[in-house]
C-alpha positions in Angstrom: -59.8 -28.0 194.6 -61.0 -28.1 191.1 -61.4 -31.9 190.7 -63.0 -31.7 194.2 -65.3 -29.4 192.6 -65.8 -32.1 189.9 -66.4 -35.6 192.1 -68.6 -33.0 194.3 -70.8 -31.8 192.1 -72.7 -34.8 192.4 -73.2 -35.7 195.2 -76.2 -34.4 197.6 -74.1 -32.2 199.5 -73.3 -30.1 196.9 -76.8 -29.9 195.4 -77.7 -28.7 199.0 -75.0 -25.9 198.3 -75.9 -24.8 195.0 -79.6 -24.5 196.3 -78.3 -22.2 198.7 -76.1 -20.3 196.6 -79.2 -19.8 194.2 -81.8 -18.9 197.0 -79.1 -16.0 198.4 -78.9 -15.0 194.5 -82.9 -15.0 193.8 -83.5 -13.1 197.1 -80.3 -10.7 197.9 -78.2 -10.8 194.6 -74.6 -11.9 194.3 -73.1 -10.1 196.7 -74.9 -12.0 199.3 -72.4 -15.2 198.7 -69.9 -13.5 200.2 -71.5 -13.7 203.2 -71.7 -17.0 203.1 -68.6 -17.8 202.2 -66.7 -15.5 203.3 -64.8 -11.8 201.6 -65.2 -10.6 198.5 -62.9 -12.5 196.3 -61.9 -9.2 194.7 -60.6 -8.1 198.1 -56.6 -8.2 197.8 -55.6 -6.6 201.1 -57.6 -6.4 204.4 -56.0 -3.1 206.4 -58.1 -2.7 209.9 -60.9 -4.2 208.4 -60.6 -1.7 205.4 -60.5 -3.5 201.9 -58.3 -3.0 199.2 -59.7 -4.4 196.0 -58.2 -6.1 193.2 -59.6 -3.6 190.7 -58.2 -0.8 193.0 -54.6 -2.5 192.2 -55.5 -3.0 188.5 -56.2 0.6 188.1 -53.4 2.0 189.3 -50.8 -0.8 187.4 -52.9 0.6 183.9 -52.6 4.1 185.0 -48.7 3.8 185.6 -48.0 1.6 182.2 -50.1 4.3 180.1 -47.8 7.0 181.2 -45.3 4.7 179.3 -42.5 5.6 182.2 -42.3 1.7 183.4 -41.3 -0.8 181.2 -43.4 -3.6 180.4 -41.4 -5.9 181.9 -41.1 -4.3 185.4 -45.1 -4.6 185.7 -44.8 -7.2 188.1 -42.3 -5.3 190.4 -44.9 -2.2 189.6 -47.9 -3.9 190.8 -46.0 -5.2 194.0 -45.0 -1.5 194.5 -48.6 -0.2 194.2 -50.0 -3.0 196.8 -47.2 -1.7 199.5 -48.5 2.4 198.7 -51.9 1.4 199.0 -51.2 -0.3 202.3 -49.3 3.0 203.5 -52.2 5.5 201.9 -54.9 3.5 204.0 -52.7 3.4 207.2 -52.5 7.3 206.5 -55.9 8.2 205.8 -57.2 5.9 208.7 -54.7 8.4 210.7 -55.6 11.8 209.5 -59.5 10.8 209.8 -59.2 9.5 212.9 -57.4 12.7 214.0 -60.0 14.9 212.4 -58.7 16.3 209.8 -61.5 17.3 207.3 -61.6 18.7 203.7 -64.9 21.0 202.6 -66.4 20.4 199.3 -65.2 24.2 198.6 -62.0 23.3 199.2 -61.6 20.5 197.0 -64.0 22.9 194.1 -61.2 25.8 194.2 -58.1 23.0 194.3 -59.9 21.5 191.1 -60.1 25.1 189.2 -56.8 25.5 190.1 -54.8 22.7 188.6 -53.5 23.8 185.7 -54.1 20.7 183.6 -57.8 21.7 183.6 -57.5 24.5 182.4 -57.9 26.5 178.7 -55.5 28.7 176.7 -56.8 31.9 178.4 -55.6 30.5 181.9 -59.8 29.4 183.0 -61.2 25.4 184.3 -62.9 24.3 181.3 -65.2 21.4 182.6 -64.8 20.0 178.8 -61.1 19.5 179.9 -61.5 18.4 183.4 -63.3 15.4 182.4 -61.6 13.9 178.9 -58.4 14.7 181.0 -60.0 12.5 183.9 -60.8 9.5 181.5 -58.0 9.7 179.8 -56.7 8.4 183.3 -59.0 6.4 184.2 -61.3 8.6 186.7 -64.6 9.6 187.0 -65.4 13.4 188.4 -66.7 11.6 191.0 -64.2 9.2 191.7 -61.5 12.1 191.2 -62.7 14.2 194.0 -62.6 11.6 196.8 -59.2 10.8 196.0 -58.6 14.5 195.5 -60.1 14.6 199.0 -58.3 11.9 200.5 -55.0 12.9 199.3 -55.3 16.1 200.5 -56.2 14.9 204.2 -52.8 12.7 203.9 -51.1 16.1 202.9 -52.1 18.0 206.0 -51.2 15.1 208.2 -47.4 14.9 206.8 -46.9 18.7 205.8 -48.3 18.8 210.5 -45.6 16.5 210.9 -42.8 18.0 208.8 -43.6 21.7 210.6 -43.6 20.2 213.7 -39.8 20.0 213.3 -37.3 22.5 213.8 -33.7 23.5 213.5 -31.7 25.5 216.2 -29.6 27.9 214.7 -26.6 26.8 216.1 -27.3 23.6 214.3 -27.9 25.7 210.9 -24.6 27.2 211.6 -22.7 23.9 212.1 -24.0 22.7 209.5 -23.0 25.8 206.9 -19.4 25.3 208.2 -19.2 21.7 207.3 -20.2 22.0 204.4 -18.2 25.0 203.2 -14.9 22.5 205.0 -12.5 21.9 202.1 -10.0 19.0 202.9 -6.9 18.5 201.0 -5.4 14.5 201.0 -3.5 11.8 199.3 -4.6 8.6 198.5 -3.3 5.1 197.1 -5.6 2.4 196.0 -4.2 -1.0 196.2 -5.4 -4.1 194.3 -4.9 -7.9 193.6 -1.4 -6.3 191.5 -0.6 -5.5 194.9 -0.8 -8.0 197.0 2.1 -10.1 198.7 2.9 -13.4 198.1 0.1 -15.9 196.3 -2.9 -16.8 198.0 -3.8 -20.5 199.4 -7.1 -22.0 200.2 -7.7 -25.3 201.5 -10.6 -27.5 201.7 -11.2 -26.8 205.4 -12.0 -22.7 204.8 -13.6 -24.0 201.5 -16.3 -26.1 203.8 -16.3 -23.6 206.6 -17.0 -20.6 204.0 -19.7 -22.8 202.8 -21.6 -24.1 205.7 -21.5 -20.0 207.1 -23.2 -18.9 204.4 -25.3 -21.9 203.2 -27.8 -19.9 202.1 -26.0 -18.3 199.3 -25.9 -21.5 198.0 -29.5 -22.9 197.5 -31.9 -23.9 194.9 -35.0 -22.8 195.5 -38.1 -24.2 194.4 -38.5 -24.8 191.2 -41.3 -26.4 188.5 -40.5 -27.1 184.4 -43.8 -26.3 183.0 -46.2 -28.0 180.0 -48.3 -25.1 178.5 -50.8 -24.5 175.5 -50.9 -20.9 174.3 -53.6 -19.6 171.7 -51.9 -16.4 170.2 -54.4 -14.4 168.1 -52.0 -12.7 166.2 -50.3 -15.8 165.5 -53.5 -17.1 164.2 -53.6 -13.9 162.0 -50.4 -14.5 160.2 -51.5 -17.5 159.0 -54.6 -16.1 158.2 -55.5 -16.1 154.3 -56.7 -12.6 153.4 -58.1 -11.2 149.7 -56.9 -8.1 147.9 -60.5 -6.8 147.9 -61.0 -6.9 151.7 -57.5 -4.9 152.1 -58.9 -2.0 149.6 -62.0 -1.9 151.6 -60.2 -1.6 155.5 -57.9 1.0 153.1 -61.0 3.2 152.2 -62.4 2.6 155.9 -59.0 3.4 157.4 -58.8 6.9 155.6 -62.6 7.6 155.4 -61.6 10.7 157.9 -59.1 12.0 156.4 -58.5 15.3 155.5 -59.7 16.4 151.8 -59.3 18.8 149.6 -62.4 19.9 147.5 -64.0 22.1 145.1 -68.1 22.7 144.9 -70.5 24.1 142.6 -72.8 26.5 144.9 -76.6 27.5 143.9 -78.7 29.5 146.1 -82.2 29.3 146.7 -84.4 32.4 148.0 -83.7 35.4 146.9 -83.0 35.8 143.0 -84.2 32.1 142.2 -86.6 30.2 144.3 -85.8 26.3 145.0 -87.1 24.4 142.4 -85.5 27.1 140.0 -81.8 26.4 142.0 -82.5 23.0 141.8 -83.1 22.7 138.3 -80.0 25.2 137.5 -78.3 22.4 139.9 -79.1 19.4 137.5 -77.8 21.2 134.5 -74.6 21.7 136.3 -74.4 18.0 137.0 -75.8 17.2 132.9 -72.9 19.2 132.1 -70.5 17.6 134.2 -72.1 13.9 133.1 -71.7 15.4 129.1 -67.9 16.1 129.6 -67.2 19.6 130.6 -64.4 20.0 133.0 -65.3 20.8 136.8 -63.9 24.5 136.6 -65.6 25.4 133.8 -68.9 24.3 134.9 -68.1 26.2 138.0 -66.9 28.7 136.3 -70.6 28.9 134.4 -72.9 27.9 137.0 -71.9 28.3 140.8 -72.7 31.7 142.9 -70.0 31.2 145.1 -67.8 33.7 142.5 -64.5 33.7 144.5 -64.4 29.7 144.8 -65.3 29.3 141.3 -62.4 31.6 140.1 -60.3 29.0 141.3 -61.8 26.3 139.3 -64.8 25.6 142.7 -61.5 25.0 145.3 -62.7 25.3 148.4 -58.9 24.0 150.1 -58.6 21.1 152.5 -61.3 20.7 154.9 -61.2 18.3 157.7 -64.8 16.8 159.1 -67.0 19.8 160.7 -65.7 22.1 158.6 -68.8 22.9 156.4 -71.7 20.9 158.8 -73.4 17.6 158.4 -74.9 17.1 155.2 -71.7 18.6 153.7 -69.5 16.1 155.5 -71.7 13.4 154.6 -71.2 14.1 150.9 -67.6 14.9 151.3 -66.6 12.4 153.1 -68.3 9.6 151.2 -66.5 10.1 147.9 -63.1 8.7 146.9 -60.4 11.0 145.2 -61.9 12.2 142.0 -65.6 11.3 142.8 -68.0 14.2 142.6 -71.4 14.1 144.6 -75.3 14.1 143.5 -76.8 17.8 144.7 -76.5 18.0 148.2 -78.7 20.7 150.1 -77.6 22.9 153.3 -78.1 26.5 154.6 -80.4 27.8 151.3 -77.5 26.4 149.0 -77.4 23.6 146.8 -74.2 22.2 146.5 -72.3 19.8 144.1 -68.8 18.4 145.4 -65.8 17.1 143.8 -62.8 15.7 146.1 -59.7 16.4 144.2 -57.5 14.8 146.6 -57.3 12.5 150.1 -54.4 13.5 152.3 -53.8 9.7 153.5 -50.8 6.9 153.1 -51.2 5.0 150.0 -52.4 1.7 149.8 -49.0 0.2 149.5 -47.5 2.4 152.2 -50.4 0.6 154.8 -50.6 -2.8 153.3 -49.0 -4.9 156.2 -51.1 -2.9 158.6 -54.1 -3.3 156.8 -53.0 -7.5 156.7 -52.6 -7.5 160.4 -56.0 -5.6 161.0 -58.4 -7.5 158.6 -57.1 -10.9 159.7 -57.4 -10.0 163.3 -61.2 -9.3 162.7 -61.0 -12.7 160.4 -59.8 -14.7 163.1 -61.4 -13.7 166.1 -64.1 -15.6 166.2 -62.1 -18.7 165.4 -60.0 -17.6 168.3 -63.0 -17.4 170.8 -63.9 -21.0 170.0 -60.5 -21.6 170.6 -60.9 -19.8 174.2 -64.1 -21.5 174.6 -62.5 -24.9 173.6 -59.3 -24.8 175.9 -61.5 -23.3 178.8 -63.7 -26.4 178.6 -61.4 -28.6 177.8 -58.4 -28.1 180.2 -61.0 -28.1 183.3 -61.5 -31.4 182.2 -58.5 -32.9 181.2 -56.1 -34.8 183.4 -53.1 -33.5 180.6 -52.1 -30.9 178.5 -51.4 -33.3 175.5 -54.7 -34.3 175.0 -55.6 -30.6 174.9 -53.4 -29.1 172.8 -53.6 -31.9 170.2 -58.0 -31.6 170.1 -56.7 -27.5 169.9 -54.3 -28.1 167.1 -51.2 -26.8 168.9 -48.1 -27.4 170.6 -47.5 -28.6 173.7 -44.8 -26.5 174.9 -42.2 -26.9 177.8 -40.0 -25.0 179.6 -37.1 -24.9 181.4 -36.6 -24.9 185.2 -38.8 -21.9 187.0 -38.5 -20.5 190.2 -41.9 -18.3 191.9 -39.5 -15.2 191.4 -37.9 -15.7 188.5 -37.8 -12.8 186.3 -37.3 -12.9 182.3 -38.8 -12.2 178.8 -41.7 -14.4 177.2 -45.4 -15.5 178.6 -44.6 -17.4 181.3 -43.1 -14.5 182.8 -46.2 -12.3 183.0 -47.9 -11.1 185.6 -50.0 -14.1 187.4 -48.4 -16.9 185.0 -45.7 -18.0 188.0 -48.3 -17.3 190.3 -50.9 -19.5 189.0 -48.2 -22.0 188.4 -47.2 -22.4 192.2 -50.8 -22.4 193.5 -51.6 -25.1 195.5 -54.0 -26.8 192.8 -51.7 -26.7 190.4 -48.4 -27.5 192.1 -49.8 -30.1 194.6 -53.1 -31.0 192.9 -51.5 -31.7 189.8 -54.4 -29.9 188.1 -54.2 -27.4 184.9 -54.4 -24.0 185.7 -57.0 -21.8 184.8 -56.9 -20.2 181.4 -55.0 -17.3 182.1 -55.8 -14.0 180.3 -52.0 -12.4 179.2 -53.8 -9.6 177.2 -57.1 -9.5 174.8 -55.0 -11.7 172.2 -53.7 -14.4 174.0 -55.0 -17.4 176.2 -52.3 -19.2 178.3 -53.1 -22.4 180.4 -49.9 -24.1 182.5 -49.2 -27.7 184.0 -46.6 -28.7 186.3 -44.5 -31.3 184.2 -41.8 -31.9 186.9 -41.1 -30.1 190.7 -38.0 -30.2 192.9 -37.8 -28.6 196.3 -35.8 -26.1 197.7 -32.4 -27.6 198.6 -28.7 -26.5 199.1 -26.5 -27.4 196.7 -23.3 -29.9 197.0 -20.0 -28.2 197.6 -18.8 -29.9 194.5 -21.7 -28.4 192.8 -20.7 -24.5 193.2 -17.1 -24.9 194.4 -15.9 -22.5 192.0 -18.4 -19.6 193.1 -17.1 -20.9 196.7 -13.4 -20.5 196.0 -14.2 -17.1 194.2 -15.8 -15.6 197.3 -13.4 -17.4 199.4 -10.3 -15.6 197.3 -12.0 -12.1 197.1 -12.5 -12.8 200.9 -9.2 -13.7 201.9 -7.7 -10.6 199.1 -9.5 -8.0 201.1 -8.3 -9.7 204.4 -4.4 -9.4 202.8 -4.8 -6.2 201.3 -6.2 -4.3 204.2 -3.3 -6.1 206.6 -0.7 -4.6 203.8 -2.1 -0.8 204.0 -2.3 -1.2 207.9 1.6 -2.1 207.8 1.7 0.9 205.6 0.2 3.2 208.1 2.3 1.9 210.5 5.7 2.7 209.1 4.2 6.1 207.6 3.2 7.1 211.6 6.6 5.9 212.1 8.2 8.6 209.5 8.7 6.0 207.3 8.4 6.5 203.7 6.5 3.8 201.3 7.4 3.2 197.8 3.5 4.1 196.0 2.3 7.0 193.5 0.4 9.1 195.8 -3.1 10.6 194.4 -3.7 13.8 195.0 -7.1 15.5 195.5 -6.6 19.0 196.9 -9.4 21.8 198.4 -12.3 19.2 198.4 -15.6 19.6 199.8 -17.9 17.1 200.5 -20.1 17.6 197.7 -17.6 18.1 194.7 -17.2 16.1 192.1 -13.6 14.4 191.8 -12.0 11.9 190.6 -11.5 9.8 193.1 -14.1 7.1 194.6 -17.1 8.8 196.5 -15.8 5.8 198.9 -12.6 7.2 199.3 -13.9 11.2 199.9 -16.1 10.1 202.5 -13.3 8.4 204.5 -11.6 11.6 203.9 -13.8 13.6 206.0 -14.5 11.2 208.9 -10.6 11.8 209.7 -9.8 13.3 212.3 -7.6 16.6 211.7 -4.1 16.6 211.3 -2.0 19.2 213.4 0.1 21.9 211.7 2.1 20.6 208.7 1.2 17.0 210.0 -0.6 14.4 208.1 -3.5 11.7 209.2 -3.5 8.3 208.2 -6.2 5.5 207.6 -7.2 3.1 205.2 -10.6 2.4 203.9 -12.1 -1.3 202.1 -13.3 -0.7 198.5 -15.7 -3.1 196.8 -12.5 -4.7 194.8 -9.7 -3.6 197.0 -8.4 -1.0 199.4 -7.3 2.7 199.8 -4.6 4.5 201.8 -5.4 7.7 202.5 -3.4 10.9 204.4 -5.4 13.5 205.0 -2.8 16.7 205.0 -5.0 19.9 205.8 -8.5 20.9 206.8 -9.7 24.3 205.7 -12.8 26.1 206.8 -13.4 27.2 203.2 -15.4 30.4 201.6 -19.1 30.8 202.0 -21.5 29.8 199.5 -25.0 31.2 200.5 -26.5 29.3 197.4 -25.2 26.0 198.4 -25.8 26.3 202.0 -29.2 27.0 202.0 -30.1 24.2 199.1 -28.3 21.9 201.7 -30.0 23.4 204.7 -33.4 22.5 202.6 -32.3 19.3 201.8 -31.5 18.3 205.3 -35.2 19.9 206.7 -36.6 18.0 204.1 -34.7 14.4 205.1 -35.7 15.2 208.8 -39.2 15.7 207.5 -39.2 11.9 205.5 -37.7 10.3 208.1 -40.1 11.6 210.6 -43.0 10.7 208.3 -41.5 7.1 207.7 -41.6 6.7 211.3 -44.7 7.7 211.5 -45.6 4.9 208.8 -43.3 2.1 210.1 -45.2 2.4 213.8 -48.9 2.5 211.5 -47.9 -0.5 210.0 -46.3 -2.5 212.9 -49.9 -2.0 215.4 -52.0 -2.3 211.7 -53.9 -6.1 210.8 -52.6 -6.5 207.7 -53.9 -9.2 205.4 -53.0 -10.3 202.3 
């Protein structure tokens, strides 16, 4: 597409085009091209005609990775997830407004005043709150209360569906007494150490195994990938930075941090008038200039007697503390500094800052590095950007690029379009971009894709192999593996059988017994989950009888005899959390029903 963009651009047909796409600009504005052309390229998913946008999706990834509960490398997985519960919010909302469920503005007012997140110490909404709460996640007010709205619409429809369903009390009852059941039993587990006699496999069940499940043994698609990456901070650590720049980001850094400070204070307006204050301010500041410690010349000279007791020590402020013009002094001096007069609130005021509670210089150098030479580099890195975008458009290589760029051409490995792993060509839209049709079958470069606000990424297909299943003599051993763990489980599970047999028979066998006694389904034991389950989908055993029946484990098998059933004590606790549980599974599943029919009658595009 791109280089039929180029060789078109030409030609009259395309300046026919582009006259049209400027007239429907000039007269209707941008969004008129998509009439023309066809959706909004934003639009991800079409559901009934309903778009989903791109910056929807977007949102909603940046809102999940800032709560810092998904790693960084499960984003992709994340934003895949967040398409799919978009898909099912629209399906539901479409429901619940075409049933006519509705939400009044008062509604959604008192739901707002009540989340507790919005509110102050003494328990009230504070609208200061509410909305640096809201942009801290990325809403507006308004944007807030129609998803507030919608999502309160979706509520009524599934907390209607989950009432809807009930439970007989007989069922309630059944229910208490199985789970109250305590089962006593005996198990053996048996294992490769217990199986019979060695096991053989020839060719013919290694070909057979293979051609049945042929599709555990395919490659799939796969590219090896040129790429140029421009790495800002990379460019920064090669940066050259001076000693004097540092010092200044240092002082920047720290210009708001808390201070501790003393002051000289002269009133105006009652005893003295101004230009009397003022001139009792400058012989303060001569006598400071002349030599005379700071306390003393408090000491001599300021009105604010309990302050100037203590040597003019005012504490540590942080900004706000004392105003504006105050701050403005304050916050302007370096440790030991002390201010021209400054004048607020009929006071004149000299200020000394004794001491800066910030890092030291040394303590932030490598942070200060990384900072400055960021700022240093970025414009060299925007021509960079600039460079590579109109470069690699170009180009009919990467080489070329990278060497006008001054980088390296890198490669990769073998890539499949879901391959997941660590480094850039595993972020989101990298793989993507690399399987697109002008990349993979054009045989273009890819457009320069944005990883973050520090690096530039642009990909080339260096080599491309189709999907294909692989020899027999290529995975033979994975074949025989499966084939062996096959044929162990097939042996083992014809051992415990024979087992069962002779034990129904009166027979004893020679095995340690396990013994797991009084169990009800929800304990925690010992033995396998697996192995309790089986337990108590056996049938009972009559009086001073035992039940027998084996049961296939992921790396073996287990004999079990199940030797009394008990109805067990009551436990009014347990029985109603499990009663809740169940009414709430019924309620999902009903729900998911609900969702699973939406979607199956839904035009869905992607």
């Amino acid at each position: 597409m791109l280089q039929s963009i180029r060789n078109g651009s030409r030609s009259w047909g395309a300046k026919i085009i582009i006259g049209v796409m400027v007239a429907a600009m000039a007269l209707f504005g941008v969004e008129s091209l998509f009439g023309l052309f066809g959706d909004d390229p934003n639009q991800e998913i079409s559901v009934n005609g309903e778009p989903i946008m791109r910056q929807q999706i977007e949102l909603e990834v940046q809102r999940a990775m800032r709560s810092g509960q998904v790693p960084p490398e499960q984003e992709r997985q994340l934003r895949n997830d967040i398409r799919d519960e978009l898909v099912t919010q629209t399906l539901l909302t479409q429901y619940a407004e075409e049933g006519g469920l509705y939400v009044s503005e008062d509604q959604v007012d008192q739901l707002i005043v009540g989340i507790p997140e919005f509110q102050d110490e003494d328990g009230r909404f504070s609208p200061d709150i509410f909305r640096n709460r809201l942009s801290g996640a990325g809403y507006t007010p308004l944007s807030f209360r129609e998803e507030l709205e919608v999502d309160v619409k979706r509520q009524q429809l599934q907390q209607g569906l989950a009432f809807s369903d009930f439970t007989l009390d007989n069922e309630r009852q059944r229910l208490a007494e199985l789970q109250r059941q305590q089962r006593s039993f005996r198990y053996v587990m048996l294992d490769e150490d217990d199986l019979e006699g060695d096991i053989e496999i020839s060719e013919d069940e290694l070909q057979s195994y293979y051609e049945a499940n042929a599709d555990r043994f395919e490659r799939p698609e796969q590219v090896r990938l040129e790429y140029v990456l421009i790495d800002r901070r990379e460019m920064a650590r090669n940066a050259d930075v001076d000693e004097e720049a540092l010092r200044e980001a240092w002082l920047e850094r720290n210009a708001d941090a808390d201070r501790r400070v003393s002051h000289i204070m002269i009133t105006f307006g009652d005893e003295r008038d101004r230009e009397e204050a003022r001139q009792r301010a400058e012989e303060a500041l001569q006598a400071l200039e002349n030599g005379e410690s700071f306390a003393d010349t408090a000491l001599r000279y300021s009105d604010d007697t309990a302050s100037a007791e203590e040597g003019g020590d005012l504490g540590t402020i942080s900004r706000g503390f004392f105003g504006d013009a105050f701050d403005e002094a304050a916050f302007s001096l370096d440790e030991g500094e002390t201010s021209s007069i400054v004048e607020m609130d009929s006071a004149l005021h000299i200020i000394r800052v004794t001491d800066i509670e910030r890092a030291s210089f040394e303590d932030q150098r490598d942070s200060l590095r990384e900072d400055v030479a960021m700022n240093e580099v970025s414009d060299a890195f925007n021509d960079k950007v600039q460079q590579l975008i109109d470069e690699s458009f170009a180009a009919d290589d990467l080489q070329s690029v990278a060497e006008d760029l001054s980088l390296p051409l890198q490669e990769s490995d073998w890539l499949a379009r879901n391959d997941q792993g660590s480094g850039v060509l595993f972020e989101p839209g990298v793989l993507e971009q690399a399987f697109s049709n002008d990349v993979l079958e054009e045989g273009y470069n890819s457009e320069v894709i944005e990883l973050d606000e520090d690096r530039r990424l642009v990909v080339r297909v260096a080599d491309h192999r189709e999907q294909t299943q692989l020899p027999l003599d290529e995975v033979r051993d994975e074949v025989e593996a499966a084939v062996r763990a096959q044929r162990q489980q097939e042996r083992l599970q014809a051992q415990a059988k024979d087992m069962v047999a002779r034990l129904k028979e009166g027979e004893s066998i020679d095995k340690q017994w396990l013994e797991a006694n009084n169990v009800r389904r929800q304990d925690e034991v010992t033995a396998s989950q697996l192995i309790v389950q089986a337990a108590f989908r056996m049938p009972h055993p009559d009086d001073g009888e035992s039940t027998y029946q084996t049961t296939v484990l992921p790396t073996g098998v287990a004999l079990l005899a199940l030797d009394e059933v008990t109805a067990g004590d009551a436990d009014e606790e347990r029985e109603r959390f499990v009663a809740q549980m169940a009414q709430q599974l019924r309620a999902q599943a009903i729900i998911q029903g609900l969702v699973e029919d939406l979607r199956s009658d839904a035009e869905i595009e992607r």
